[in-house]
N, C-alpha and C positions, 0 to 999 in steps of 0.2 A: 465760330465764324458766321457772321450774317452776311447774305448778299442782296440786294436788293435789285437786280437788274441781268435778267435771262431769259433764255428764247427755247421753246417748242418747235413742235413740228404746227403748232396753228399759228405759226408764220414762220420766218427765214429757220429757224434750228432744224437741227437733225435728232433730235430724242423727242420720243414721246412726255409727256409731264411725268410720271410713272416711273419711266428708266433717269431722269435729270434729278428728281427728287433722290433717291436713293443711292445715286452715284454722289450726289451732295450731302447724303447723310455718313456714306460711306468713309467721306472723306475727313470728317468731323465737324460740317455744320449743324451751327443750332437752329437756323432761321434760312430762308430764302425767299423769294419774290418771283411770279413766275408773268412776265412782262413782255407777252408779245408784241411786236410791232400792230397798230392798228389806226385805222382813221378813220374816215365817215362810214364806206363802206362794209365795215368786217367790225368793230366794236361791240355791237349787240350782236353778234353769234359769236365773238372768243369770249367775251367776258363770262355769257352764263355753265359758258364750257370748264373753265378756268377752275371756277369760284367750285364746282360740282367736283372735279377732282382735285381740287385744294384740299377738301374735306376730308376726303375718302382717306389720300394719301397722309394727312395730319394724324387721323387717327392711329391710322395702322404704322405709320414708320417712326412717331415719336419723333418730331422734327416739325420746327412751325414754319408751313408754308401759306405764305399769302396771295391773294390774288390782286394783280396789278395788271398795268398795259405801261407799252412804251408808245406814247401819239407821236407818231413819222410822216413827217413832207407836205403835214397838213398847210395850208396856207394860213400867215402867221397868224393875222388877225381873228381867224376861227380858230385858235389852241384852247380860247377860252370855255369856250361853246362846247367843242368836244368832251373837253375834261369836266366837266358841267354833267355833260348825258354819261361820262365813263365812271363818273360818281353814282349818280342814279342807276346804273345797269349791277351795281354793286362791286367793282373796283376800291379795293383799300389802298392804294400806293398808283401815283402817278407819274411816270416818267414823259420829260421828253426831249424828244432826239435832236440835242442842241448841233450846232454850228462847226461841227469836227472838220478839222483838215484833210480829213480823207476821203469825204464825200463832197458834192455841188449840194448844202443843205440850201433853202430858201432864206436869203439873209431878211433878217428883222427875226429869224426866230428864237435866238436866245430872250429878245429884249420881249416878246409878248410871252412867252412862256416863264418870265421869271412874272408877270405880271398877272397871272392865270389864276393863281390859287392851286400850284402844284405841287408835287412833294419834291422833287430831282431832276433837275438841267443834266445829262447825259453829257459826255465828251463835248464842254463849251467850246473847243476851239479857241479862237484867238478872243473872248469873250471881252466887253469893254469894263473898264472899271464903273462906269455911271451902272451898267446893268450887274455888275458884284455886288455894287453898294445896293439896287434893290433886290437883289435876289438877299441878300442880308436882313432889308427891311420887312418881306416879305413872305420870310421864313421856309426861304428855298433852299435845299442843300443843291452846292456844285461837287458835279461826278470827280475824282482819280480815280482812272481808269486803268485796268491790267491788258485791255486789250489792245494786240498791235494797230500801227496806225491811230485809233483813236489816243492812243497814248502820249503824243507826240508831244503835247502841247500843256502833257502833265502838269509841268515846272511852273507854266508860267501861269494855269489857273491858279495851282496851290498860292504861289505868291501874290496875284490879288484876292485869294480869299483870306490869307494871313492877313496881308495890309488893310482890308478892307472892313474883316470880322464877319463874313461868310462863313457858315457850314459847309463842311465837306465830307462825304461817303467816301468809301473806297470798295466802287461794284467790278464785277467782270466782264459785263455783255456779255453773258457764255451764248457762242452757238452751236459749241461738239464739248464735249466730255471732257477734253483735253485743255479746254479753257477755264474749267472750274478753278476755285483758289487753292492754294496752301501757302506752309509756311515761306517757301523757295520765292512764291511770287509776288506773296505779300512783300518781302524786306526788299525785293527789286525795285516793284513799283514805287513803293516811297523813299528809296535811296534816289530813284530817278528824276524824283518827284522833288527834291531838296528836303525832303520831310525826314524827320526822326519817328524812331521808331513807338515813341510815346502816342503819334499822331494816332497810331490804327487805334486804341483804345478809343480817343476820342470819337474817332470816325464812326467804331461799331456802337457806340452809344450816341450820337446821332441816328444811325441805323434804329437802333431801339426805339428814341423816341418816334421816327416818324409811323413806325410800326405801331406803337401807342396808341396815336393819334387817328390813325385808319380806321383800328379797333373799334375806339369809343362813340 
Protein backbone atom coordinates (compact mmCIF):
# COMPACT_ATOMS: atom_id res chain seq x y z
CA UNK A 1 0.00 0.00 0.00
CA UNK A 2 1.29 3.49 -0.85
CA UNK A 3 -0.11 6.74 0.65
CA UNK A 4 0.79 9.75 -0.27
CA UNK A 5 -1.10 12.19 1.99
CA UNK A 6 -0.60 12.35 6.06
CA UNK A 7 -0.08 14.57 9.16
CA UNK A 8 2.35 14.76 12.04
CA UNK A 9 2.48 16.43 15.12
CA UNK A 10 4.36 19.52 12.96
CA UNK A 11 1.02 20.34 12.13
CA UNK A 12 -2.77 19.18 12.91
CA UNK A 13 -1.73 15.06 13.59
CA UNK A 14 -1.29 13.47 16.71
CA UNK A 15 1.94 11.11 16.13
CA UNK A 16 5.21 11.95 15.93
CA UNK A 17 6.82 11.00 12.16
CA UNK A 18 8.53 8.06 14.00
CA UNK A 19 5.32 6.46 15.66
CA UNK A 20 2.98 7.18 12.01
CA UNK A 21 5.90 5.62 9.97
CA UNK A 22 6.01 2.40 11.73
CA UNK A 23 2.37 2.07 12.65
CA UNK A 24 2.19 2.29 8.44
CA UNK A 25 4.79 -0.15 8.22
CA UNK A 26 3.02 -2.21 10.62
CA UNK A 27 0.22 -2.41 8.80
CA UNK A 28 1.88 -3.38 5.29
CA UNK A 29 2.80 -0.29 3.69
CA UNK A 30 5.34 -0.02 1.17
CA UNK A 31 5.55 3.75 0.57
CA UNK A 32 4.15 6.89 2.51
CA UNK A 33 4.30 10.67 2.20
CA UNK A 34 4.60 12.60 5.20
CA UNK A 35 2.63 15.96 4.27
CA UNK A 36 1.90 18.42 6.82
CA UNK A 37 -0.22 21.13 6.49
CA UNK A 38 1.90 24.43 5.77
CA UNK A 39 2.01 27.90 4.10
CA UNK A 40 4.06 30.91 4.04
CA UNK A 41 4.74 30.91 7.61
CA UNK A 42 5.80 27.38 8.80
CA UNK A 43 7.24 25.69 5.16
CA UNK A 44 10.91 26.36 5.76
CA UNK A 45 10.89 24.94 9.38
CA UNK A 46 8.65 21.68 8.55
CA UNK A 47 10.20 20.84 5.31
CA UNK A 48 14.00 20.59 6.72
CA UNK A 49 12.38 18.66 9.72
CA UNK A 50 10.67 16.31 7.52
CA UNK A 51 13.10 15.66 4.84
CA UNK A 52 15.79 14.79 8.17
CA UNK A 53 13.50 12.16 9.66
CA UNK A 54 12.41 10.97 6.28
CA UNK A 55 15.77 9.50 6.29
CA UNK A 56 16.49 8.34 9.36
CA UNK A 57 13.22 6.57 9.50
CA UNK A 58 13.72 4.97 5.67
CA UNK A 59 16.69 3.51 6.69
CA UNK A 60 16.03 1.81 9.77
CA UNK A 61 12.31 0.63 9.10
CA UNK A 62 12.57 -0.63 5.41
CA UNK A 63 9.61 1.37 4.08
CA UNK A 64 10.01 4.37 1.56
CA UNK A 65 9.03 7.35 3.21
CA UNK A 66 8.93 10.70 1.44
CA UNK A 67 8.97 14.09 2.40
CA UNK A 68 6.13 16.31 1.15
CA UNK A 69 3.79 19.24 2.59
CA UNK A 70 0.03 19.64 2.14
CA UNK A 71 -0.16 23.85 1.10
CA UNK A 72 -3.52 25.05 3.16
CA UNK A 73 -5.69 28.21 2.99
CA UNK A 74 -2.93 29.82 1.16
CA UNK A 75 -4.59 32.63 -0.98
CA UNK A 76 -5.16 31.06 -4.26
CA UNK A 77 -3.18 33.09 -6.58
CA UNK A 78 0.21 32.42 -4.29
CA UNK A 79 -0.21 28.27 -4.41
CA UNK A 80 2.24 28.82 -7.16
CA UNK A 81 4.87 30.68 -5.43
CA UNK A 82 4.55 28.58 -2.40
CA UNK A 83 4.96 25.32 -4.17
CA UNK A 84 7.92 27.07 -6.04
CA UNK A 85 9.84 27.71 -2.45
CA UNK A 86 8.38 24.14 -1.02
CA UNK A 87 10.25 22.59 -3.95
CA UNK A 88 13.47 24.59 -3.34
CA UNK A 89 13.45 23.79 0.67
CA UNK A 90 13.42 20.07 -0.83
CA UNK A 91 9.87 18.83 -0.77
CA UNK A 92 9.46 15.70 -3.18
CA UNK A 93 5.45 15.58 -3.41
CA UNK A 94 3.22 18.34 -3.31
CA UNK A 95 -0.19 18.52 -2.00
CA UNK A 96 -2.93 20.86 -1.95
CA UNK A 97 -5.70 21.27 0.15
CA UNK A 98 -8.47 21.44 -2.53
CA UNK A 99 -12.01 22.74 -2.21
CA UNK A 100 -13.71 20.03 0.25
CA UNK A 101 -17.22 20.29 1.44
CA UNK A 102 -16.23 20.11 4.83
CA UNK A 103 -14.44 22.99 5.29
CA UNK A 104 -14.92 27.12 4.05
CA UNK A 105 -11.71 26.43 1.66
CA UNK A 106 -10.84 29.79 -0.43
CA UNK A 107 -12.79 29.38 -3.68
CA UNK A 108 -10.51 29.70 -6.80
CA UNK A 109 -8.31 27.06 -5.12
CA UNK A 110 -8.80 23.96 -6.90
CA UNK A 111 -8.54 26.00 -10.37
CA UNK A 112 -4.93 27.69 -9.34
CA UNK A 113 -3.56 24.60 -7.69
CA UNK A 114 -4.25 22.42 -10.69
CA UNK A 115 -2.41 25.14 -12.55
CA UNK A 116 0.77 25.39 -10.06
CA UNK A 117 2.84 22.57 -11.23
CA UNK A 118 1.71 20.24 -8.42
CA UNK A 119 1.67 16.67 -7.78
CA UNK A 120 -2.21 16.17 -5.94
CA UNK A 121 -5.56 18.30 -5.58
CA UNK A 122 -6.62 16.76 -2.00
CA UNK A 123 -10.42 16.33 -1.47
CA UNK A 124 -11.69 18.52 -4.69
CA UNK A 125 -14.90 18.92 -3.61
CA UNK A 126 -17.49 19.94 -5.91
CA UNK A 127 -14.36 20.33 -8.38
CA UNK A 128 -15.54 21.83 -12.02
CA UNK A 129 -14.97 19.85 -15.04
CA UNK A 130 -13.01 22.80 -17.04
CA UNK A 131 -10.46 22.36 -13.84
CA UNK A 132 -10.51 17.97 -14.35
CA UNK A 133 -9.74 18.71 -17.72
CA UNK A 134 -6.57 20.83 -16.57
CA UNK A 135 -5.68 19.07 -13.71
CA UNK A 136 -5.47 16.07 -16.74
CA UNK A 137 -3.44 18.42 -18.92
CA UNK A 138 -1.42 19.30 -16.31
CA UNK A 139 -0.34 16.20 -14.83
CA UNK A 140 -2.13 16.56 -11.66
CA UNK A 141 -3.59 13.51 -9.78
CA UNK A 142 -7.21 14.10 -8.08
CA UNK A 143 -7.44 12.81 -4.50
CA UNK A 144 -10.17 9.56 -3.38
CA UNK A 145 -10.23 10.06 -0.35
CA UNK A 146 -10.83 7.64 2.83
CA UNK A 147 -11.46 10.26 5.06
CA UNK A 148 -14.81 11.08 6.68
CA UNK A 149 -16.36 14.21 5.45
CA UNK A 150 -13.64 14.92 2.83
CA UNK A 151 -15.20 11.78 1.30
CA UNK A 152 -18.33 12.91 0.54
CA UNK A 153 -17.83 14.06 -2.76
CA UNK A 154 -15.91 10.86 -3.60
CA UNK A 155 -18.28 9.67 -6.48
CA UNK A 156 -18.58 12.67 -8.15
CA UNK A 157 -14.79 13.52 -8.51
CA UNK A 158 -14.16 9.88 -9.57
CA UNK A 159 -16.69 10.32 -12.39
CA UNK A 160 -15.21 13.59 -13.82
CA UNK A 161 -11.78 12.13 -13.64
CA UNK A 162 -13.17 8.93 -15.62
CA UNK A 163 -14.97 11.30 -18.16
CA UNK A 164 -12.43 13.71 -18.31
CA UNK A 165 -9.04 11.24 -18.21
CA UNK A 166 -7.73 12.69 -14.96
CA UNK A 167 -5.42 10.88 -12.53
CA UNK A 168 -6.53 9.63 -9.55
CA UNK A 169 -4.72 8.55 -5.92
CA UNK A 170 -6.45 7.02 -3.33
CA UNK A 171 -4.70 8.83 -0.04
CA UNK A 172 -6.01 8.92 3.54
CA UNK A 173 -5.42 12.36 5.13
CA UNK A 174 -4.39 10.33 8.23
CA UNK A 175 -4.39 12.54 11.42
CA UNK A 176 -4.50 9.38 14.31
CA UNK A 177 -3.43 6.00 13.72
CA UNK A 178 -6.81 4.89 13.25
CA UNK A 179 -7.07 6.51 9.96
CA UNK A 180 -4.26 4.61 8.34
CA UNK A 181 -5.37 2.17 5.24
CA UNK A 182 -6.08 -1.48 4.89
CA UNK A 183 -7.87 -3.83 3.14
CA UNK A 184 -11.61 -3.08 4.95
CA UNK A 185 -11.17 0.67 3.74
CA UNK A 186 -9.71 0.53 0.77
CA UNK A 187 -12.79 -1.67 -0.94
CA UNK A 188 -15.21 0.96 1.07
CA UNK A 189 -13.80 3.96 -0.29
CA UNK A 190 -14.01 2.74 -3.89
CA UNK A 191 -17.26 0.86 -3.63
CA UNK A 192 -18.47 4.49 -2.46
CA UNK A 193 -16.51 5.90 -4.97
CA UNK A 194 -18.50 4.06 -8.00
CA UNK A 195 -14.99 2.68 -8.66
CA UNK A 196 -14.06 -1.19 -9.17
CA UNK A 197 -11.76 -2.62 -7.47
CA UNK A 198 -9.21 -2.83 -10.42
CA UNK A 199 -9.03 1.15 -9.89
CA UNK A 200 -6.69 0.74 -6.60
CA UNK A 201 -3.99 -0.89 -8.86
CA UNK A 202 -4.21 1.94 -11.10
CA UNK A 203 -4.29 4.53 -8.33
CA UNK A 204 -1.08 2.99 -6.50
CA UNK A 205 0.82 3.25 -9.72
CA UNK A 206 -0.07 6.63 -10.14
CA UNK A 207 1.21 6.88 -6.53
CA UNK A 208 4.43 5.28 -7.92
CA UNK A 209 4.93 7.51 -10.59
CA UNK A 210 4.53 10.73 -8.81
CA UNK A 211 6.97 9.36 -6.38
CA UNK A 212 9.31 8.79 -9.35
CA UNK A 213 9.16 11.90 -10.49
CA UNK A 214 9.94 13.77 -6.90
CA UNK A 215 12.89 11.44 -6.91
CA UNK A 216 14.66 12.47 -10.10
Amino acid sequence: MIDLHTHTLFSDGVLLPSELVYRAKFKGYRAIALTDHVDYSTYDYVIPRIIKVAKILQDNYEILVVPGVEITYVPPKLIEDVATECRRCGAKIIVVHGETVAETVPEQTNHYAVCAGIDILAHPGHITEEDVMLAKKNNVCLEITTRNGHNATNKEVAELALKCGAKMVLNTDTHEPENLMDEQKIQLTLLTSGLDLKYFKIMQQNAIDIINRGIV
